[in-house]
PDB file of N, CA, C and O in Angstrom:
ATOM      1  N   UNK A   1       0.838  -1.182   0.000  1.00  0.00           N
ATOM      2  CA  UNK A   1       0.000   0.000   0.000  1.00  0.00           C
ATOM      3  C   UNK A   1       0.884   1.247   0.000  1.00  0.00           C
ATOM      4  O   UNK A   1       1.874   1.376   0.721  1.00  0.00           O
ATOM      5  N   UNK A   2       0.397   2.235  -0.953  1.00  0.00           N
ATOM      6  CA  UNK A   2       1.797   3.683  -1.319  1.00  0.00           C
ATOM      7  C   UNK A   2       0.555   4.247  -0.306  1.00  0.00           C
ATOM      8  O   UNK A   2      -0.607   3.841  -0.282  1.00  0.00           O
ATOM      9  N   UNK A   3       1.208   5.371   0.567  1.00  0.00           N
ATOM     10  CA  UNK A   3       0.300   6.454   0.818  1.00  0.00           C
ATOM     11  C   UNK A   3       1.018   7.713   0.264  1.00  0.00           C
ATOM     12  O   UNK A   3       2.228   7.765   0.047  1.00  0.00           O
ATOM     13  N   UNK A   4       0.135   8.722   0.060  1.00  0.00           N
ATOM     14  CA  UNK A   4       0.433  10.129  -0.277  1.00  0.00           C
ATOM     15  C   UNK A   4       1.105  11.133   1.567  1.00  0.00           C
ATOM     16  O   UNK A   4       1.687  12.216   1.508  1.00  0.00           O
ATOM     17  N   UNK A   5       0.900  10.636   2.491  1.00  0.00           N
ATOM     18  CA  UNK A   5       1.451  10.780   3.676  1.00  0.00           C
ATOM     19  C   UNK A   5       2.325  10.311   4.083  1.00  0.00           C
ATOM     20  O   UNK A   5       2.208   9.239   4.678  1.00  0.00           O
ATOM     21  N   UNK A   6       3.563  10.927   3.925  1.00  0.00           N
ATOM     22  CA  UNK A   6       4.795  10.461   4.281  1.00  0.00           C
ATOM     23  C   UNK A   6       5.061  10.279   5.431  1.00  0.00           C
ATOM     24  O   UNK A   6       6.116   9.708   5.708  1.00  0.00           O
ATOM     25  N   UNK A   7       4.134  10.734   6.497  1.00  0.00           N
ATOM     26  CA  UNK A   7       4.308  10.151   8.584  1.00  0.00           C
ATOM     27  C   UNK A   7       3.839   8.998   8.149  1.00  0.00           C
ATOM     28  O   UNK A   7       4.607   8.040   8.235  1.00  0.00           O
ATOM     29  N   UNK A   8       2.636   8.802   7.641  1.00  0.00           N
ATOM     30  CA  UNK A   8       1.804   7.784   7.297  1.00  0.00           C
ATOM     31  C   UNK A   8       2.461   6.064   6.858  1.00  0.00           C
ATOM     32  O   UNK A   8       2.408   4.876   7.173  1.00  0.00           O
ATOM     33  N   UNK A   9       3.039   6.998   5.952  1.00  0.00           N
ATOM     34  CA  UNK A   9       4.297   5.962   5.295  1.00  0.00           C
ATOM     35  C   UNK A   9       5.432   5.307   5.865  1.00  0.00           C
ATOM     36  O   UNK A   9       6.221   4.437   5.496  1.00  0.00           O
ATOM     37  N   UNK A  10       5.252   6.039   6.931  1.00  0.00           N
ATOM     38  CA  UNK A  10       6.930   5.291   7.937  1.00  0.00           C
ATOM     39  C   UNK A  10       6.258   4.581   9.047  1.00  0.00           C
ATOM     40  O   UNK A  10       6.585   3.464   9.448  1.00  0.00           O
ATOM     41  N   UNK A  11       5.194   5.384   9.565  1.00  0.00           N
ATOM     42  CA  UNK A  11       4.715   4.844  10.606  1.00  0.00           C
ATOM     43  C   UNK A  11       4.429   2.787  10.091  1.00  0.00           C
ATOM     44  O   UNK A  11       4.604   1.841  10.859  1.00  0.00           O
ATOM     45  N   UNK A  12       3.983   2.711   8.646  1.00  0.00           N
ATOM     46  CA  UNK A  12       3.973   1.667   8.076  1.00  0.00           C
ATOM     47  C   UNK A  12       5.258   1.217   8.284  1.00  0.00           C
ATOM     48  O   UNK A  12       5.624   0.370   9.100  1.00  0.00           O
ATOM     49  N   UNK A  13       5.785   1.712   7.654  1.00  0.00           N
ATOM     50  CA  UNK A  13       7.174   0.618   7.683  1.00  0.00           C
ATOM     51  C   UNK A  13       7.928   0.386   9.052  1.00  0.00           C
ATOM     52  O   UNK A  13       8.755  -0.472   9.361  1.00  0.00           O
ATOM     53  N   UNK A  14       7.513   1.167   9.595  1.00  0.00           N
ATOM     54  CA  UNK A  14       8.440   0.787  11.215  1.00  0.00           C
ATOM     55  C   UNK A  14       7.436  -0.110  11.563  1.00  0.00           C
ATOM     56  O   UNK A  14       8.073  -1.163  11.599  1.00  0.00           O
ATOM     57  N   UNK A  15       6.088  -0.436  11.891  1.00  0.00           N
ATOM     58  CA  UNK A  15       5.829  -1.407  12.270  1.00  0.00           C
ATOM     59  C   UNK A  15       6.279  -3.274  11.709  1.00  0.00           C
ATOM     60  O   UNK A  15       6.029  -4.353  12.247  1.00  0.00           O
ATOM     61  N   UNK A  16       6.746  -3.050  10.894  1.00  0.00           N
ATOM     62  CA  UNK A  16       7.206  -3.763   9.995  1.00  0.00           C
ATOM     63  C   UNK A  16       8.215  -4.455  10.958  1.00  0.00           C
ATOM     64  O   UNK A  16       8.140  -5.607  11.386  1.00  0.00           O
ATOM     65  N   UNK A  17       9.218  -3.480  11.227  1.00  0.00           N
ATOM     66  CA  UNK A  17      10.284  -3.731  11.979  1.00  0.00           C
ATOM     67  C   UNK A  17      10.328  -5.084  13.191  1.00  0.00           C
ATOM     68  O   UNK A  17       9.223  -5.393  13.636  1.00  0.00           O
ATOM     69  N   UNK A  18      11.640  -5.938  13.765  1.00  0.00           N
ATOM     70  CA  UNK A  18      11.673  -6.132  14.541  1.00  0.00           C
ATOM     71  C   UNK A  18      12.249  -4.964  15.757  1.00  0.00           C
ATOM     72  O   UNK A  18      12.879  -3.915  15.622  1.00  0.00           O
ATOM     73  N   UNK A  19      11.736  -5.651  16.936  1.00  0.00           N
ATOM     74  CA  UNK A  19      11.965  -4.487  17.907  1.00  0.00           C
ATOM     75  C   UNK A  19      13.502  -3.972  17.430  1.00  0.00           C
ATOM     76  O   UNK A  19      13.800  -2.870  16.969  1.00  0.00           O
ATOM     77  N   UNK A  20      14.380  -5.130  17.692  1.00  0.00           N
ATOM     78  CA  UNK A  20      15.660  -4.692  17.629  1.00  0.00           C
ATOM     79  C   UNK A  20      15.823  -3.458  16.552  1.00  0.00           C
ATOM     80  O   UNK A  20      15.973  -2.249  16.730  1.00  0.00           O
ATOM     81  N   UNK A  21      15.734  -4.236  15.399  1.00  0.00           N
ATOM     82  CA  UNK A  21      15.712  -2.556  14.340  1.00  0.00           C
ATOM     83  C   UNK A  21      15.121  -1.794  14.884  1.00  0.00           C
ATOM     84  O   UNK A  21      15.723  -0.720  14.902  1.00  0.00           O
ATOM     85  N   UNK A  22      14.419  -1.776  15.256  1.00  0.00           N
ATOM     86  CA  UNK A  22      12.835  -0.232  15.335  1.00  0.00           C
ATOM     87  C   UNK A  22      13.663   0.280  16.202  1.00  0.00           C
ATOM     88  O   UNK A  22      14.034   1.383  15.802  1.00  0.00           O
ATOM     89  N   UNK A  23      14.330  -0.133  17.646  1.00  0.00           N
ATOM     90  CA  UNK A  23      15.367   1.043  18.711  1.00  0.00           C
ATOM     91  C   UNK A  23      16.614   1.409  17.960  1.00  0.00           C
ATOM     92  O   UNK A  23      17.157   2.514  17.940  1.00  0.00           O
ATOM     93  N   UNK A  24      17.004   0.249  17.312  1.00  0.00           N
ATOM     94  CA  UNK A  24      18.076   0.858  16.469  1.00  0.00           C
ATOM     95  C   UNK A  24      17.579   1.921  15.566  1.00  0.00           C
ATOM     96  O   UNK A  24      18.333   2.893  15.631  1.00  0.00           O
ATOM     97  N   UNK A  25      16.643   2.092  14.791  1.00  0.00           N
ATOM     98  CA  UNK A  25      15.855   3.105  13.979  1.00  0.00           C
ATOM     99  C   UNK A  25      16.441   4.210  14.901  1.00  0.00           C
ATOM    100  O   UNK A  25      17.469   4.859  14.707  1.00  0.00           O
ATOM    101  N   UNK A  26      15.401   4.308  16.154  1.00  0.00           N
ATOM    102  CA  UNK A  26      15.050   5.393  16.584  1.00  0.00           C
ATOM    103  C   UNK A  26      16.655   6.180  17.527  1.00  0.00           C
ATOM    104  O   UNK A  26      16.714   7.370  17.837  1.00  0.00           O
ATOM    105  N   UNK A  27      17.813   5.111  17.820  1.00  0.00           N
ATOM    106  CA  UNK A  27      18.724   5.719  18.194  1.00  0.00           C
ATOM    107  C   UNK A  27      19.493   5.985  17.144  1.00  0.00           C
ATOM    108  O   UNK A  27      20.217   6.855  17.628  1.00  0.00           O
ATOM    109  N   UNK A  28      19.788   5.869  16.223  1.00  0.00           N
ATOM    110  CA  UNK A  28      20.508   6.687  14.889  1.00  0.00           C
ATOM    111  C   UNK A  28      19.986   7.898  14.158  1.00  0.00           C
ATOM    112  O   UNK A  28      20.535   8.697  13.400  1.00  0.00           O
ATOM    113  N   UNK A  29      18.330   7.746  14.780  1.00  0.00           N
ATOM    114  CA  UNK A  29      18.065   9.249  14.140  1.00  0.00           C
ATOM    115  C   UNK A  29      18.186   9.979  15.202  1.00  0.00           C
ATOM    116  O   UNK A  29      18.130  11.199  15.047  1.00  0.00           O
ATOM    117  N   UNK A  30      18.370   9.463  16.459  1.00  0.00           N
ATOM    118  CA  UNK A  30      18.737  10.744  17.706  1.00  0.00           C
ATOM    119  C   UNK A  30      19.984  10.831  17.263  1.00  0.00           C
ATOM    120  O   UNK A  30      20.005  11.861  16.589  1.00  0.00           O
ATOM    121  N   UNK A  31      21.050  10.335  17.255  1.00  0.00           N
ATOM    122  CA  UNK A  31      22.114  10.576  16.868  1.00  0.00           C
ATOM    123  C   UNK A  31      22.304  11.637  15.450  1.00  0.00           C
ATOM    124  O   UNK A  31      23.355  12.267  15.338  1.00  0.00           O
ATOM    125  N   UNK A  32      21.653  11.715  14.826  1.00  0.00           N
ATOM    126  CA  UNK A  32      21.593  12.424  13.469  1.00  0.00           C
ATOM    127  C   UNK A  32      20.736  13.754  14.083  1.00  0.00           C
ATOM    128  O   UNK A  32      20.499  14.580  13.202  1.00  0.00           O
ATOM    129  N   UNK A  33      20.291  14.071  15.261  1.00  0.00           N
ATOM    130  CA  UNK A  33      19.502  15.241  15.420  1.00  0.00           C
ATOM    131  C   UNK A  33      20.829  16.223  16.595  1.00  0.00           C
ATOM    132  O   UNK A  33      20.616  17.303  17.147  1.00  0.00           O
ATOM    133  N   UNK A  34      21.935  15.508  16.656  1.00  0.00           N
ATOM    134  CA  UNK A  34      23.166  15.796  17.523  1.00  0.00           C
ATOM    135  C   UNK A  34      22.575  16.244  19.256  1.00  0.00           C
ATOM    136  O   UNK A  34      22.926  17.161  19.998  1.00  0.00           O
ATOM    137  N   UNK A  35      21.709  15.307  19.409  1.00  0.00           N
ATOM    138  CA  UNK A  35      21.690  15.288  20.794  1.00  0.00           C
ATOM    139  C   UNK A  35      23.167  15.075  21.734  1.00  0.00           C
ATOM    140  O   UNK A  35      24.207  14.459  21.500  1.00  0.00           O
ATOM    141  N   UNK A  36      22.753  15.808  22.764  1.00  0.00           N
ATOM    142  CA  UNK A  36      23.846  14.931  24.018  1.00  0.00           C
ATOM    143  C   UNK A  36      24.008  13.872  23.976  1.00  0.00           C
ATOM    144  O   UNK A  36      23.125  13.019  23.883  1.00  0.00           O
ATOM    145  N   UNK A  37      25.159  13.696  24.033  1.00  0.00           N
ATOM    146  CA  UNK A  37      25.912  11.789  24.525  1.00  0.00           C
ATOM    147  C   UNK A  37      24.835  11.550  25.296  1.00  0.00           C
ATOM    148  O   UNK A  37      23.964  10.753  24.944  1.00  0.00           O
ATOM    149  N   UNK A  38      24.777  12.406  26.740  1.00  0.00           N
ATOM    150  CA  UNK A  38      23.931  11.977  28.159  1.00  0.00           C
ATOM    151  C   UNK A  38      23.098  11.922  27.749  1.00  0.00           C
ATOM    152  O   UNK A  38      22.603  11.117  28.538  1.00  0.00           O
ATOM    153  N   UNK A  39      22.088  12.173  26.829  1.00  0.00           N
ATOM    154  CA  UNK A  39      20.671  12.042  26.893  1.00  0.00           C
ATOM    155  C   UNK A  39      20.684  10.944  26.158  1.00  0.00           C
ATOM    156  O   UNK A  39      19.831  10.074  26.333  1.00  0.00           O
ATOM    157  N   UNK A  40      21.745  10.818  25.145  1.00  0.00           N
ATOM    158  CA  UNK A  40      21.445  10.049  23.910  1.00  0.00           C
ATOM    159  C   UNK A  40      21.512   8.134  24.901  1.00  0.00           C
ATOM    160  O   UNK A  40      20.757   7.165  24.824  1.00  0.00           O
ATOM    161  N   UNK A  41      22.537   8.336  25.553  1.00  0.00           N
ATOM    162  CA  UNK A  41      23.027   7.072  26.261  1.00  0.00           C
ATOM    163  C   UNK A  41      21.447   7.038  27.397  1.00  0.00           C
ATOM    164  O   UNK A  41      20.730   6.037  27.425  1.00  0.00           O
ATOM    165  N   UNK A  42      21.230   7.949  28.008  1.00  0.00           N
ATOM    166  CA  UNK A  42      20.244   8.080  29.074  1.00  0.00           C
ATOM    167  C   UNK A  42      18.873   7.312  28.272  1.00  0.00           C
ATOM    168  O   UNK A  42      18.137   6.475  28.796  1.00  0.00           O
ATOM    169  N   UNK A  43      18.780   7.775  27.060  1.00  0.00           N
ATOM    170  CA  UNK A  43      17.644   7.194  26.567  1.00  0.00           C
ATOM    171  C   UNK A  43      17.584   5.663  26.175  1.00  0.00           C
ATOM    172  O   UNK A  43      16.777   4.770  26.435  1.00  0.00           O
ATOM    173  N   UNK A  44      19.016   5.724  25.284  1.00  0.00           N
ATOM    174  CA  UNK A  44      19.037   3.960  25.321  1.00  0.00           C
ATOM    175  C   UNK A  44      19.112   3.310  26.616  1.00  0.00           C
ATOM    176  O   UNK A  44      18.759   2.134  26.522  1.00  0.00           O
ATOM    177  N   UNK A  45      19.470   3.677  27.877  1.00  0.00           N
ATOM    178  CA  UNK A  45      19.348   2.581  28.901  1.00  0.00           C
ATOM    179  C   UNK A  45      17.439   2.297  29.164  1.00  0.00           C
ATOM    180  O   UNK A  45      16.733   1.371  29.564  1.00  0.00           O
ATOM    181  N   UNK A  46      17.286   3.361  28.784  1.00  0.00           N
ATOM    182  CA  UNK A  46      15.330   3.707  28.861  1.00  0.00           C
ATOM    183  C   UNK A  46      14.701   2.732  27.548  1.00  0.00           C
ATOM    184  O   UNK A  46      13.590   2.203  27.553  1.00  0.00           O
ATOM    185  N   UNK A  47      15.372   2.678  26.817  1.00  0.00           N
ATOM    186  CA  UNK A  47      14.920   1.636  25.717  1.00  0.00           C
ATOM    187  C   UNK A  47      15.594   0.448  26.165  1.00  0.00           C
ATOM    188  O   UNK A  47      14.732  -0.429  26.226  1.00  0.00           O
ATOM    189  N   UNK A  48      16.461   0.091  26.432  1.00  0.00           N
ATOM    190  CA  UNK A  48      17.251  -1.203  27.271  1.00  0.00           C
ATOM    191  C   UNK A  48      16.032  -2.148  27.687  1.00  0.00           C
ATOM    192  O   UNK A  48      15.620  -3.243  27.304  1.00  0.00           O
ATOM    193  N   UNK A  49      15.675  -1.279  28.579  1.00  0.00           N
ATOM    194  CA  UNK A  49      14.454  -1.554  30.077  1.00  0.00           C
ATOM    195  C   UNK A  49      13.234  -1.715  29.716  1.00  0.00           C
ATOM    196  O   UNK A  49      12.457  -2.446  30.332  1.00  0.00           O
ATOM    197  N   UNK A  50      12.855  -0.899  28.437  1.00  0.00           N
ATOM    198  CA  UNK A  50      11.640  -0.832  27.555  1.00  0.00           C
ATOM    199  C   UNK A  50      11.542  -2.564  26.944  1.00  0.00           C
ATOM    200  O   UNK A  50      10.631  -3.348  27.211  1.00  0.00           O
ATOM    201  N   UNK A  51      12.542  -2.796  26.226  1.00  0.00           N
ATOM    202  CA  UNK A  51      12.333  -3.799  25.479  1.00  0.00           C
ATOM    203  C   UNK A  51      12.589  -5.065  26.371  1.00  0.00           C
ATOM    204  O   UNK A  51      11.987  -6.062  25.973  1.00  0.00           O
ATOM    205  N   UNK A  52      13.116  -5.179  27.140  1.00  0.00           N
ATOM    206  CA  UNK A  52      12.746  -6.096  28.444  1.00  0.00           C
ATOM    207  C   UNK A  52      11.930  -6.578  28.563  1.00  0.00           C
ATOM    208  O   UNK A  52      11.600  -7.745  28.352  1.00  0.00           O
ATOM    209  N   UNK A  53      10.977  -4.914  29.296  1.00  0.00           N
ATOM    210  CA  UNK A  53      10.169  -4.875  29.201  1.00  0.00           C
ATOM    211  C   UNK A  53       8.562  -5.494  28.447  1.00  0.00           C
ATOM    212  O   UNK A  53       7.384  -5.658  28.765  1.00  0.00           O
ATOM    213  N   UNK A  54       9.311  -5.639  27.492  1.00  0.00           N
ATOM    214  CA  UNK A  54       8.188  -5.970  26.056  1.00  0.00           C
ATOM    215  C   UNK A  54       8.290  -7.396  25.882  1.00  0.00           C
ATOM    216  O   UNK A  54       7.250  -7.983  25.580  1.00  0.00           O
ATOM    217  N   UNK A  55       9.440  -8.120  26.028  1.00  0.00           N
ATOM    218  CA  UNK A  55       9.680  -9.375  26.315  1.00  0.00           C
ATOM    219  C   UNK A  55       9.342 -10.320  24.606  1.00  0.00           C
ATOM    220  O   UNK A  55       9.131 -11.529  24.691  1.00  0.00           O
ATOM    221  N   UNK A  56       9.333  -9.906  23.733  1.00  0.00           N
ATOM    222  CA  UNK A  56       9.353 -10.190  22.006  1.00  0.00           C
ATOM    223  C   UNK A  56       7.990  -9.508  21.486  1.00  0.00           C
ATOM    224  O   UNK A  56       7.484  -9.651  20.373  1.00  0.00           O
ATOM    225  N   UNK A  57       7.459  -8.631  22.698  1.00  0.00           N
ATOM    226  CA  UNK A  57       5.972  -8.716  21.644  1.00  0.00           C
ATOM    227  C   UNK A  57       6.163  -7.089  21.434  1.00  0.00           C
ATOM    228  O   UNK A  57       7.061  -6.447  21.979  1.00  0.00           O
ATOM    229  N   UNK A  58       4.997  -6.439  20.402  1.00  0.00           N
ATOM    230  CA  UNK A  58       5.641  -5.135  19.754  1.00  0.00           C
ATOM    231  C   UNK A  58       5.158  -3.880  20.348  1.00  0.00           C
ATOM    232  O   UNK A  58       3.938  -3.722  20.402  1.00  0.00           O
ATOM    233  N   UNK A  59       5.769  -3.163  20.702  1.00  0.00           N
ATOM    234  CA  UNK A  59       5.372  -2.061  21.371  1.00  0.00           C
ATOM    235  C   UNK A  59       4.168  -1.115  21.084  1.00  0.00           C
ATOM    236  O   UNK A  59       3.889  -0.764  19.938  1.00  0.00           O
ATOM    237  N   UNK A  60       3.414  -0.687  22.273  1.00  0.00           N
ATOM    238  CA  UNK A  60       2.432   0.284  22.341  1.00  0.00           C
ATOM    239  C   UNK A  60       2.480   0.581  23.231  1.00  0.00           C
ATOM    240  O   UNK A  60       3.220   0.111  24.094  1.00  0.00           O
ATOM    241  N   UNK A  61       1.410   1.817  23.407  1.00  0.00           N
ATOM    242  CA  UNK A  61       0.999   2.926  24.272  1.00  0.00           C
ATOM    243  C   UNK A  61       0.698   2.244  26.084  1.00  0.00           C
ATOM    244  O   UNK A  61       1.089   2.760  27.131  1.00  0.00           O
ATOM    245  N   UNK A  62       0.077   1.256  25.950  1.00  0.00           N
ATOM    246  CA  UNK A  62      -0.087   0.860  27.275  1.00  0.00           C
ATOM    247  C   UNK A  62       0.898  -0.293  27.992  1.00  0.00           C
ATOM    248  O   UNK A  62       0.665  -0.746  29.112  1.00  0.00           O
ATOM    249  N   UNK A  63       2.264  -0.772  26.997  1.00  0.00           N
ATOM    250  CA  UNK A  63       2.909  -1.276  27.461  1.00  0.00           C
ATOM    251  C   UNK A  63       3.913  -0.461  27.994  1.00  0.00           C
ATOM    252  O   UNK A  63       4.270  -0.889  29.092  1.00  0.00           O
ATOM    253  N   UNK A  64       4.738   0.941  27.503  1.00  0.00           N
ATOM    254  CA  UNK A  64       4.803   1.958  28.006  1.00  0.00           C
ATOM    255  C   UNK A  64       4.800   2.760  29.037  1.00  0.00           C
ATOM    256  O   UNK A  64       5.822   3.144  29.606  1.00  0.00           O
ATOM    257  N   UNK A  65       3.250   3.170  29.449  1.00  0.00           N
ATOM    258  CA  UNK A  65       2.696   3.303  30.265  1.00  0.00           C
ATOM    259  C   UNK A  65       2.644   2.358  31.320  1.00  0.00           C
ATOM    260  O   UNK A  65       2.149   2.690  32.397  1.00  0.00           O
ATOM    261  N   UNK A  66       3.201   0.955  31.097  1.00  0.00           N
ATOM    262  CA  UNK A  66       3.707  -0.147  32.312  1.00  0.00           C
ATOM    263  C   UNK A  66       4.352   0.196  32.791  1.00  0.00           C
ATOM    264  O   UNK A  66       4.625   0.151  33.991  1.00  0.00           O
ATOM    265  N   UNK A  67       4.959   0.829  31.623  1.00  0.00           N
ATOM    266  CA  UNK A  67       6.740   0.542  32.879  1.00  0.00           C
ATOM    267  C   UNK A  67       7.075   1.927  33.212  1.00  0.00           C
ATOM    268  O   UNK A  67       8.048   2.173  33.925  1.00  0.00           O
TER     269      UNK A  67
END
């Protein structure tokens, strides 16, 4: 499916993802926005704990809100 919405369009394809890619996704584009080391590292230990957390199954709003 093409959409004409390009959020639209990623939001597709990241679900796609396994977790592993999808944090890797999301820490290389923090890295590309030149965040702090500290935040940048602070956040992956927060995704660390997240995906633990999640235990193989795929992330949402109220698993999240678990932890």
């Amino acid at each position: 499916m093409v959409t004409a919405n390009p959020k639209l369009a990623k939001q597709a394809r990241l679900r796609k993802l396994s977790n592993d890619d999808l944090f890797e996704a999301y820490l290389n584009e923090m890295k590309l926005r030149q965040l702090s080391p500290i935040y940048i590292s602070d956040t992956k230990d927060l995704l660390l704990k997240f995906k633990a957390h999640l235990n193989g199954k795929k992330p949402n709003v109220e698993k999240a809100e678990a932890l």
